[in-house]
KOLBAGU-681787 format. One line per field, with one value per residue: residue in three letters; z, y, x of N, C-alpha, C in turn; residue number from 1. Coordinates in nm, 4 decimals, padded with zeros to 6 digits. Example, Ala and Ser with C-alpha at 12.3 -4.5 7.8 and 13.67 -1.06 7.14 Angstrom:
BEGIN
r <- (ALA|SER)
n_up <- (00.7800|00.7080)
n_north <- (-00.5690|-00.2250)
n_east <- (01.3190|01.2850)
ca_up <- (00.7800|00.7140)
ca_north <- (-00.4500|-00.1060)
ca_east <- (01.2300|01.3670)
c_up <- (00.7800|00.7870)
c_north <- (-00.3300|00.0030)
c_east <- (01.3200|01.2900)
k <- (1|2)
This chain:
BEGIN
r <- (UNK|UNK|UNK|UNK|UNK|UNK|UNK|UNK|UNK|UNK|UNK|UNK|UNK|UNK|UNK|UNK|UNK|UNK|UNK|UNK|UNK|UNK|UNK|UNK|UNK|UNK|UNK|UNK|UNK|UNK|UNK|UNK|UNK|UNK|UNK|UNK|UNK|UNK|UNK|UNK|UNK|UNK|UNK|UNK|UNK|UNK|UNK|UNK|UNK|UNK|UNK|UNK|UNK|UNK|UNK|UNK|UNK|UNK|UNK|UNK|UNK|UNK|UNK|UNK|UNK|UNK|UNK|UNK|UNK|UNK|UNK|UNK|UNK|UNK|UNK|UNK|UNK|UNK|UNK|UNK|UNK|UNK|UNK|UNK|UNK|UNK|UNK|UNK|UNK|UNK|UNK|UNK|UNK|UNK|UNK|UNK|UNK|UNK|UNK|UNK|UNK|UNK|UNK|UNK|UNK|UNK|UNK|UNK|UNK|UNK|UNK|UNK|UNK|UNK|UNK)
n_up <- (08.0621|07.9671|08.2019|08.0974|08.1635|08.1661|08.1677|08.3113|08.2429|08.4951|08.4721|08.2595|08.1406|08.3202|08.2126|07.9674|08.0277|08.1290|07.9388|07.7767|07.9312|07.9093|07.6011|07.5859|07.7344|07.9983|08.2849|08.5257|08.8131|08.7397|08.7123|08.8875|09.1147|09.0301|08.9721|09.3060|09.4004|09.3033|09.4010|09.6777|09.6571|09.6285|09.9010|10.0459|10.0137|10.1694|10.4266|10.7261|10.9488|11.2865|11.5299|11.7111|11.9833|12.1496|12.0888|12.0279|11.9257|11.6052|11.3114|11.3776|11.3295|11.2523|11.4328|11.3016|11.0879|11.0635|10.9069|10.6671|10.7069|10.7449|10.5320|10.3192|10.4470|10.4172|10.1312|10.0181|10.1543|10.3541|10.6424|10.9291|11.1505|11.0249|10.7705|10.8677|10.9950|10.8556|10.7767|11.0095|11.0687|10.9525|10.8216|10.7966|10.6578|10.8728|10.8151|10.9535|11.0933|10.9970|10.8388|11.0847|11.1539|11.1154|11.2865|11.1999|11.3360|11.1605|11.0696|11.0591|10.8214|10.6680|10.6786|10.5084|10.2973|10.2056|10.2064)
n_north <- (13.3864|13.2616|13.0878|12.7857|12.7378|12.4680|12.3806|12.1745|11.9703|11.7869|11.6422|11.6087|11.4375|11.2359|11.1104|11.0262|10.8427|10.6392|10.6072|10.4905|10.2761|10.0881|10.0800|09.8989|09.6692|09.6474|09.5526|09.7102|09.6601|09.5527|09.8182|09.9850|09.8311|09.8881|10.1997|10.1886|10.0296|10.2179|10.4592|10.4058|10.3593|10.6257|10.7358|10.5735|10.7637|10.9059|10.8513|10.8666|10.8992|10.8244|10.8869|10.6015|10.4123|10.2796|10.0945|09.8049|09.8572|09.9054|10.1819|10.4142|10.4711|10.8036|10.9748|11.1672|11.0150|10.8514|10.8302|10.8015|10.5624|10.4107|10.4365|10.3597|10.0431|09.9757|09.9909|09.8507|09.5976|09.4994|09.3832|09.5593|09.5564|09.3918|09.5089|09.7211|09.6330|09.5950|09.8190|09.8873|09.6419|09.4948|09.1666|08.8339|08.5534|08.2974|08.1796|07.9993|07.7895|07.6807|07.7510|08.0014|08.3503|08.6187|08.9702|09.2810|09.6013|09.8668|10.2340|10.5557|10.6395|10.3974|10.2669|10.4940|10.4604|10.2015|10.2319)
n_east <- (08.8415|08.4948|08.2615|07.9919|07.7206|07.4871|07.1407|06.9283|06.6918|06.5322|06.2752|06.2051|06.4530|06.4146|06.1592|06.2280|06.4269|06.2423|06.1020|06.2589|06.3535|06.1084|06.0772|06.2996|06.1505|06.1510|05.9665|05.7474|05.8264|06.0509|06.1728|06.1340|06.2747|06.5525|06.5773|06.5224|06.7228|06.9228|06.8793|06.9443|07.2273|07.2733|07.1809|07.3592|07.6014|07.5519|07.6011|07.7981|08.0821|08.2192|08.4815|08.5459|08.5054|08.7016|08.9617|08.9422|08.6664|08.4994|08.4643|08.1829|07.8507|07.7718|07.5438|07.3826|07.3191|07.1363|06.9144|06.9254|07.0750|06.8536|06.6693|06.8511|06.8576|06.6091|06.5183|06.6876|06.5950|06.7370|06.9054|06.9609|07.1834|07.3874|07.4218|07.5490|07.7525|07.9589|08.0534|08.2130|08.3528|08.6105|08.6590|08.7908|08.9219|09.0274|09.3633|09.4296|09.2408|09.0001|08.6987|08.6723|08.7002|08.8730|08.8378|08.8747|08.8881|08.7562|08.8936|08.8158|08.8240|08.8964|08.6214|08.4499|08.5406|08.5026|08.2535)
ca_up <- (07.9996|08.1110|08.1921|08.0435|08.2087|08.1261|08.2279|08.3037|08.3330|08.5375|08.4547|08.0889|08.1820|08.3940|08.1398|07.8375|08.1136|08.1481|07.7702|07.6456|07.9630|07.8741|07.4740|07.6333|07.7843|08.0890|08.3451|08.6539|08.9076|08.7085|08.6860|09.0500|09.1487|08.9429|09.0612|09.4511|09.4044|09.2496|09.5167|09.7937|09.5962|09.6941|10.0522|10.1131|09.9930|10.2737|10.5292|10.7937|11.0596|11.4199|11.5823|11.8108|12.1511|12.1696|11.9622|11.9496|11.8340|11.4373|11.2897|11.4566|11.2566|11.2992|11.4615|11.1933|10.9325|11.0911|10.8503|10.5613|10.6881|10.7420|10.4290|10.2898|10.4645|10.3623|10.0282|09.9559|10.1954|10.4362|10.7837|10.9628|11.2227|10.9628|10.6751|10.9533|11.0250|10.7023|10.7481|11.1576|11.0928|10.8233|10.8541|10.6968|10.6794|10.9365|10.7575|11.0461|11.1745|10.8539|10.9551|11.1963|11.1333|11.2226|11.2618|11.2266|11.3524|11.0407|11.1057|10.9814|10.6343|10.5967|10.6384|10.4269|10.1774|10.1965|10.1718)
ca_north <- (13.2945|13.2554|12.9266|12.7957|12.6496|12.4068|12.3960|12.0488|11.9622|11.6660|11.5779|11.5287|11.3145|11.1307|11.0933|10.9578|10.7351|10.5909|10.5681|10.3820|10.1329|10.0204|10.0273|09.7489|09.5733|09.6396|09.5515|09.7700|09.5718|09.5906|09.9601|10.0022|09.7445|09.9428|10.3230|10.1623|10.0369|10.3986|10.5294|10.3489|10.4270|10.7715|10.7050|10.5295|10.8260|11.0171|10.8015|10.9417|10.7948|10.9051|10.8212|10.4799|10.4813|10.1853|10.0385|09.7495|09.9059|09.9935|10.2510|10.4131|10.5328|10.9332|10.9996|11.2485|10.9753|10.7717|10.8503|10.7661|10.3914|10.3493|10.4449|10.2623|09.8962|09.9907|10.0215|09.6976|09.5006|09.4209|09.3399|09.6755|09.5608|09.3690|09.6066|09.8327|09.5453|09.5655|09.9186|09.8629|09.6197|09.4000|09.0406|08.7795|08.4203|08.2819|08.0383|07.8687|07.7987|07.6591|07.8125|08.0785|08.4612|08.7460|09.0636|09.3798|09.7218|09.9704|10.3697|10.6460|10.6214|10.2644|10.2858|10.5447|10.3924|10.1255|10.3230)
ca_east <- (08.7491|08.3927|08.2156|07.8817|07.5974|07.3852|07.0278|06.9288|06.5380|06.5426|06.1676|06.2534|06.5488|06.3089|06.0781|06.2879|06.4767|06.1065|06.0607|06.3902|06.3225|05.9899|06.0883|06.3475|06.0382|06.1232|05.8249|05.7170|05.8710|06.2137|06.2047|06.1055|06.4282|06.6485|06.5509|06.5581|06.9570|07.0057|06.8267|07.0431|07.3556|07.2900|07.1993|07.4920|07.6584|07.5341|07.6391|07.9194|08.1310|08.2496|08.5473|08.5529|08.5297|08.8016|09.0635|08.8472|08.5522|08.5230|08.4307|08.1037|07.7869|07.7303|07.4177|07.3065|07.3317|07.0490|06.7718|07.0006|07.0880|06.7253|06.6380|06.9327|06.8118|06.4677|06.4891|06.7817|06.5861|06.8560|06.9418|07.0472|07.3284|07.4331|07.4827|07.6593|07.8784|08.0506|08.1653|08.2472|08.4627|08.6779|08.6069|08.9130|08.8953|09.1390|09.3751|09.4614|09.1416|08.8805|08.5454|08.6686|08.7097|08.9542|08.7893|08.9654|08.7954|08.7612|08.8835|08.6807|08.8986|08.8431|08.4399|08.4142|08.5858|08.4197|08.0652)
c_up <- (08.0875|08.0938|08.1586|08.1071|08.1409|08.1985|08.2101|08.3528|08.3551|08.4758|08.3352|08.1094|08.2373|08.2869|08.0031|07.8872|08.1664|08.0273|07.7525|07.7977|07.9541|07.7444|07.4969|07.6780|07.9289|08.1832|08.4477|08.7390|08.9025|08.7387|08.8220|09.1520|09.1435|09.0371|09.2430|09.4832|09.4118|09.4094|09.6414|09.7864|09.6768|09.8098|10.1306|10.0850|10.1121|10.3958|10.5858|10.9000|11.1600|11.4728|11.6911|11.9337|12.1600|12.0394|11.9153|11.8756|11.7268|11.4698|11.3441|11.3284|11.3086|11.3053|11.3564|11.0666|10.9847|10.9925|10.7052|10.5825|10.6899|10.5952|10.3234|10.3208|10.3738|10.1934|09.9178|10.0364|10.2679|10.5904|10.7891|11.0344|11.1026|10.8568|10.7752|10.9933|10.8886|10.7126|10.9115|11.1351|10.9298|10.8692|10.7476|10.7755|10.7271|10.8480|10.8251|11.0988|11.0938|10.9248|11.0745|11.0884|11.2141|11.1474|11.3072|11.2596|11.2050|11.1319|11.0447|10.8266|10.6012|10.5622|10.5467|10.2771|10.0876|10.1100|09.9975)
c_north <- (13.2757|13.0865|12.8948|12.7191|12.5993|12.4080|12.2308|12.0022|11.7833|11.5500|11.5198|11.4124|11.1641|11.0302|11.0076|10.8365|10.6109|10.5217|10.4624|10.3011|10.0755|10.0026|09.9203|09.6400|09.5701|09.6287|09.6249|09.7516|09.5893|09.7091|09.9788|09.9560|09.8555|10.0976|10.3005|10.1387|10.1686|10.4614|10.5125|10.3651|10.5771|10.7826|10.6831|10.6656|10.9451|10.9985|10.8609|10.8911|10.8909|10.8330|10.6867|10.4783|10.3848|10.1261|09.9201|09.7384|09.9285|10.1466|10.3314|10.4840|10.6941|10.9412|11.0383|11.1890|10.8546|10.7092|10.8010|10.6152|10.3647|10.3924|10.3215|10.0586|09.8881|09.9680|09.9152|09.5936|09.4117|09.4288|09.4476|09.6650|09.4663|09.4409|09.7327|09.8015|09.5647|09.7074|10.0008|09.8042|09.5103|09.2296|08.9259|08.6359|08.4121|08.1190|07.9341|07.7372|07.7418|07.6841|07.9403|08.2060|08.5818|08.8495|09.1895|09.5353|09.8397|10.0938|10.4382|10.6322|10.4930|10.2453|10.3806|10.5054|10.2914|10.1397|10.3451)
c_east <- (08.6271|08.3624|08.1212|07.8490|07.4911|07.2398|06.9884|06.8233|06.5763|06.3996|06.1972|06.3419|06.4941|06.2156|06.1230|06.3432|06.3416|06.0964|06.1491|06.3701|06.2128|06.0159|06.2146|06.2859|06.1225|06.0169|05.8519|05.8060|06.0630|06.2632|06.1995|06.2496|06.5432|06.6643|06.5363|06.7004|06.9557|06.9748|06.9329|07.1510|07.3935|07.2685|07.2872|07.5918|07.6499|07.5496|07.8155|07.9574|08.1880|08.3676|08.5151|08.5602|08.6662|08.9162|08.9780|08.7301|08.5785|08.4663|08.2340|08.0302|07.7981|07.5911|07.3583|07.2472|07.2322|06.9660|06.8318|07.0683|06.9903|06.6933|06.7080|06.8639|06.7098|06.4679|06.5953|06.7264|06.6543|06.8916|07.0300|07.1997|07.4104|07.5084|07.5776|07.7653|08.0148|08.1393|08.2242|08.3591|08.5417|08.6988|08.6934|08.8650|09.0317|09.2322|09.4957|09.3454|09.0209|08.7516|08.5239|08.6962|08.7840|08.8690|08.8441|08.9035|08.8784|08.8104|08.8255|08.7090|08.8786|08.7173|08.4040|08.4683|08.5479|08.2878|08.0978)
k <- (1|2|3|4|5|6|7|8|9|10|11|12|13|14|15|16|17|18|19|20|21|22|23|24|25|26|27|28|29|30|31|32|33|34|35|36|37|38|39|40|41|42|43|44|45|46|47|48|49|50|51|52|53|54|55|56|57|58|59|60|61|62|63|64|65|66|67|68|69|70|71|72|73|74|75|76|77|78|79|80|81|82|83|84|85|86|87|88|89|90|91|92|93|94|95|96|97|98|99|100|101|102|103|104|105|106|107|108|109|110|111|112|113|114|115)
């Protein structure tokens, strides 16, 4: 059996994906919002992790994947060590403690999982 390919012009896609959100009344601003998530969606997708130097350390960014958290902050508007915190380590409300926090270091399978 053979297999069939599709040919898939992106511009068109682009272009109708333009159309039917402005015949929603979407404004500028919305559309711009919208295509920046997406955008970051896929960023985050390109993010990669390195082993830990310590048990207490999380999960570690991979160098290579620099240009892809900066992009990422950039483009959700968000606090970098922060958003890196989230897939470093796992962060539980202590319920001994009201107000305090146990924090558990992520492994490469948890951060990416995460991502």
């Amino acid at each position: 059996m053979g297999s069939v390919c599709y040919a898939i012009d992106d511009f068109a896609g682009l272009r109708d994906t333009l159309r039917a959100m402005r015949g929603l009344d979407f404004s500028e601003d919305e559309m711009e919002m919208i295509f920046a998530l997406v955008s970051a969606v896929l960023h985050i997708g390109n993010l990669s992790f390195e082993e830990r130097r310590s048990e207490k350390d999380g999960a570690l960014l991979h160098p290579e994947s620099l240009s892809a958290l900066e992009a990422v902050v950039s483009l959700l508007s968000v606090d970098r060590d922060g958003f890196l915190e989230v897939f470093r380590v796992r962060r539980r409300s202590d319920p001994l403690n009201k107000g305090k926090f146990i924090d558990s270091p992520r492994t490469i399978e948890q951060a990416e999982y995460v991502r």
